[in-house]
C-alpha positions as CSV (number, residue, x, y, z in Angstrom):
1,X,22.1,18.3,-9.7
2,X,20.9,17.3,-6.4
3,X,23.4,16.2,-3.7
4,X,27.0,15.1,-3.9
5,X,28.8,14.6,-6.3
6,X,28.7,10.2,-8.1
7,X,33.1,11.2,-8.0
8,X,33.1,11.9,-4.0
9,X,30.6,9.6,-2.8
10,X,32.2,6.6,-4.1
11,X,35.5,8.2,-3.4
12,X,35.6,5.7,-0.5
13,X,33.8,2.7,0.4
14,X,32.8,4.2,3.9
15,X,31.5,7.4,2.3
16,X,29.9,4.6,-0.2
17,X,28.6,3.1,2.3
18,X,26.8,6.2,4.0
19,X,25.1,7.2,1.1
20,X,23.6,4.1,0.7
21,X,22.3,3.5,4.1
22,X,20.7,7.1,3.9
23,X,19.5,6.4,0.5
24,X,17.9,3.0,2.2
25,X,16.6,4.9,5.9
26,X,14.6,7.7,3.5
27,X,13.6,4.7,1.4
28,X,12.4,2.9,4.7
29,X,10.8,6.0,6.1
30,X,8.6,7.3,3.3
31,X,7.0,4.4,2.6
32,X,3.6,4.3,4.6
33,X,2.5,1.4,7.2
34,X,-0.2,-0.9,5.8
35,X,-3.7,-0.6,7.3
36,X,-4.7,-3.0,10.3
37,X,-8.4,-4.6,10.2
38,X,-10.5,-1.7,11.7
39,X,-11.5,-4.7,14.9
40,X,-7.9,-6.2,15.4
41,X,-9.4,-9.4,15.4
42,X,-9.2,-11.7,12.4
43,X,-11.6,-14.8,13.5
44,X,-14.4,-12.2,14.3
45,X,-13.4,-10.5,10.9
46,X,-13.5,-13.7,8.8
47,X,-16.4,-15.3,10.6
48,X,-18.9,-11.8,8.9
49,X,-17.8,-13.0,5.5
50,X,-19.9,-15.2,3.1
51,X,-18.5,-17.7,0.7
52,X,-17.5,-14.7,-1.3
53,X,-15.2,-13.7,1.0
54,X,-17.5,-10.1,1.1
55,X,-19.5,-9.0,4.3
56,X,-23.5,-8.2,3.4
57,X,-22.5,-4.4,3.5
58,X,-19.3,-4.9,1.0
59,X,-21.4,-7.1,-1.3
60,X,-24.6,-4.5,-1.3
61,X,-22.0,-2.1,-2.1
62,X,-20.4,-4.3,-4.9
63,X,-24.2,-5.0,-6.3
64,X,-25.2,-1.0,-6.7
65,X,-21.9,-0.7,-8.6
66,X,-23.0,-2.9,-11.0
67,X,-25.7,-1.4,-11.2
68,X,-24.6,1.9,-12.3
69,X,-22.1,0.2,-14.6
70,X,-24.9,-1.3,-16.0
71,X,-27.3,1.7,-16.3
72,X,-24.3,3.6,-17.9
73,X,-23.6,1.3,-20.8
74,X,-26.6,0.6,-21.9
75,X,-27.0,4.6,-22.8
């Protein structure tokens, strides 16, 4: 298939060894970096939320989506 061979990569623990570190570096660099808060700063962030834990334009949002849920199942 793809690649070496299972019989020469493990025909040695060093060659072993290098296919796994590149198998863990591709691992490492395809996965994509989480998302920071959009103002950096998470007192100012937290301090916009209600008890909900939503800010008024998040729980607006939220509400019309309901909404439509709503209007949709009752046809």
């Amino acid at each position: 298939m793809f690649g070496p061979r299972i019989t020469t990569v493990f025909a040695s623990r060093w060659r072993a060894l290098w296919f796994a570190g590149s198998i863990l570096l591709f691992a490492f660099l395809s996965v994509p970096e989480a998302e920071a808060p959009a103002d950096g700063n998470n007192a100012t962030a937290t301090a916009d939320r209600g008890a909900d834990g939503l800010t008024a334009k998040e729980r607006e949002r939220a509400q019309k989506a309901i909404a439509a849920f709503e209007r949709a199942g009752s046809r």
